[in-house]
Structure formats: C-alpha cells, structure tokens
C-alpha positions in Angstrom: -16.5 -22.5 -159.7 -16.0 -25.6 -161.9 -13.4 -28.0 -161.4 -11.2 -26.8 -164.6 -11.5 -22.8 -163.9 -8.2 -21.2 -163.7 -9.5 -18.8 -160.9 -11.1 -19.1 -157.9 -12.9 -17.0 -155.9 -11.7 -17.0 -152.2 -12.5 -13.8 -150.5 -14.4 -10.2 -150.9 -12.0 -7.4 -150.8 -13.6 -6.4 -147.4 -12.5 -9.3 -145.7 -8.8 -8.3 -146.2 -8.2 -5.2 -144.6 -4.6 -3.1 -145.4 -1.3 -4.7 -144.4 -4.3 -7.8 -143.3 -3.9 -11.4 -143.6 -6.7 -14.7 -144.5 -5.8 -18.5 -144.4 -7.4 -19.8 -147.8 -7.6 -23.8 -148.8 -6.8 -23.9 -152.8 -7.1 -27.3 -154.0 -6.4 -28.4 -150.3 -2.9 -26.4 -150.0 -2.7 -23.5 -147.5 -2.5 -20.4 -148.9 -2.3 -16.9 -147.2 -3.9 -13.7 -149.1 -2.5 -10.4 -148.0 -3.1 -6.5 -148.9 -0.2 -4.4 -148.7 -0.4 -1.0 -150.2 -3.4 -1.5 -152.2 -2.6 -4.6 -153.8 -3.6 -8.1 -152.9 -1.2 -11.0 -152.8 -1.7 -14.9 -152.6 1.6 -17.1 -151.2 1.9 -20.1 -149.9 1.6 -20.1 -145.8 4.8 -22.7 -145.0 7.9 -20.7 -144.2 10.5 -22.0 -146.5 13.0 -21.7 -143.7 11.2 -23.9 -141.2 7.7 -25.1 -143.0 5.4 -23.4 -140.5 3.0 -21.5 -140.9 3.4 -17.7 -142.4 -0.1 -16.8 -140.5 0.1 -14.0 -138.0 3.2 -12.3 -139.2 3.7 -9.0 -140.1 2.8 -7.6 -143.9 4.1 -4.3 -144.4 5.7 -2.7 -147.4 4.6 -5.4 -149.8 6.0 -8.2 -147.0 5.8 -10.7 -145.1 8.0 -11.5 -141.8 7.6 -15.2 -140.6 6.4 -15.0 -136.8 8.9 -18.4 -135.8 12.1 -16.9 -136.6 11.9 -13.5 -138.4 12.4 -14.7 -142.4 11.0 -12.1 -144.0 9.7 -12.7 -148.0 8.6 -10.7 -150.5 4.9 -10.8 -151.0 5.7 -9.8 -155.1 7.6 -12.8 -156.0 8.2 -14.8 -152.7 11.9 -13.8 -152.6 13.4 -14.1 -149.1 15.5 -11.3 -147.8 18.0 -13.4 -146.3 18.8 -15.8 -143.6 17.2 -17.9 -142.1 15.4 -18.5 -145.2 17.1 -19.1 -148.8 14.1 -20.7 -151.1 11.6 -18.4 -152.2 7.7 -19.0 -151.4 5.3 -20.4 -154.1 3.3 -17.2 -155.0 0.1 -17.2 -156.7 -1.5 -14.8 -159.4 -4.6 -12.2 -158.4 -7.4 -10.4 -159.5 -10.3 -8.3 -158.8 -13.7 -9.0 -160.5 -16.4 -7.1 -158.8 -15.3 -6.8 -155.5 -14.7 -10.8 -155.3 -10.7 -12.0 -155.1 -9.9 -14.7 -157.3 -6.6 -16.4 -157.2 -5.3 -19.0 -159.6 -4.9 -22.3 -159.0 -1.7 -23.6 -159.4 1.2 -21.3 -158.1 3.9 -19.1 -160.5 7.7 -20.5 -160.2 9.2 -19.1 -157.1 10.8 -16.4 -157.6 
C-alpha cells in the first residue's frame, strides 16, 4: 500500500479464525484484529486499565477480556464494562475486499 492509503491490508480472513485473535503493527502501534460472530474487529492491544497487552484474552460475544486483571471491553466501540478499566480502547474501522482485511489507519474516537 502507499504511504497516504486510508486502508491497509493486514491479514487474509483465514488467518483469524472465530472468537480468534492477531497482533498487527499499523504505523508502528500495536493493534489486535479479532472475529467474533462473523465480524472482524481492529483495537488497540494496551489495556486502558493497566497498558498491557490485550493479546491472549478471551473474545467472545463481540469482546474482549484483558488476561492481567479481567477488564473486559467491547470490541464494537472499545467501551469497558466496568472496573478496573474506565477509558475506552482506540478502535479501528474494517473491511473485507476479496478475502484480504484492511484496517484504517488512524483509530475512530474511543467510544
């Protein structure tokens, strides 16, 4: 992709299986891609409770539960649920073209 695309292409949608999980670089920012119930889902992998990372926790339900200490977010619009985490995760828009899963570069407002 060139430098002023809007999308990037960071996986195939074989290499995220159902309620699965990748660790993607976007412009040198961690960023985890999930499926949950058919659809795919970009967020940024820092907890907002703690800042580590959201890789290897549960997605279920459209979610995502933070292995440390059990914040659990809301892959939709990075909402927590509730304590321990208050701020909402940066999410980012994604598509589909051909079997390739672009996500955009910069990040919606939280929320």
């Amino acid at each position: 992709m060139n430098e002023g695309d809007e999308f990037l292409t960071v996986a195939r949608v074989q290499d995220v299986p159902e309620n699965g999980q990748k660790t993607i670089s976007v412009d040198g920012k961690s960023v985890l891609l999930c499926k949950s119930e058919g659809q795919y889902f970009a967020v940024q992998n820092r907890c907002t409770h703690d800042m580590e990372p959201l890789t290897g926790g549960v997605v279920r339900k459209c979610t995502i539960v933070c292995p440390i200490h059990g914040a659990r977010f809301s892959l939709r619009n990075g909402v927590p649920f509730g304590p321990p985490a208050f701020e909402a995760l940066a999410v980012y828009e994604v598509r589909v073209e051909g079997g390739a899963i672009q996500i955009g570069r910069d990040p919606k407002p939280a929320g």
